[in-house]
C-alpha positions, 0 to 999 in steps of 0.5 A: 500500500502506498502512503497518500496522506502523509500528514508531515515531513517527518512521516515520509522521512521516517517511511523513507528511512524504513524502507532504505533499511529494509531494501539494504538488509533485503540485499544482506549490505552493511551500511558501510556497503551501501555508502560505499555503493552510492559514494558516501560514508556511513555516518550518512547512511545511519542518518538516513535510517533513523530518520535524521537527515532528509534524503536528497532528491538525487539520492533517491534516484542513486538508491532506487538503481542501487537496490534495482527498484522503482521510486515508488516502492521507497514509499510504500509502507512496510513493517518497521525495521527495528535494530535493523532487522527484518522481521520475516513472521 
């Protein structure tokens, strides 16, 4: 289900931030793998995942050809990765 009413930017960055994990645990990556696939350090990446920084415009395109997915499934709404792992039940 893609999320249409999102009531502020928090929500979409936090969704954003969930399906980033989500999309790098699914391939078994490292943050460090995936800074090192898009050309940034780590530190990013875990900002990125708890929601601390925004995502750039760019890095959405980077990561959508990165995890081989379209734009809109960064938006869709999953369960929430928690401790950075998937929970499969």
């Amino acid at each position: 289900m893609i999320i249409n009413n999102l009531n502020n930017g928090s929500q979409t960055r936090e969704l954003l931030a969930n399906n980033i994990a989500f999309f790098r645990l699914e391939k078994g990556w490292t943050q460090e793998d995936l800074a090192e696939k898009l050309g940034t350090n780590s530190v990013y990446i875990s900002n990125l995942e708890n929601a601390k920084k925004n995502v750039r415009v760019d890095y959405i395109d980077k990561l959508t050809k990165v995890f081989g997915i379209k734009p809109e499934q960064l938006f869709i709404a999953r369960k929430n990765i928690k401790n950075h792992r998937i929970d499969l039940q």
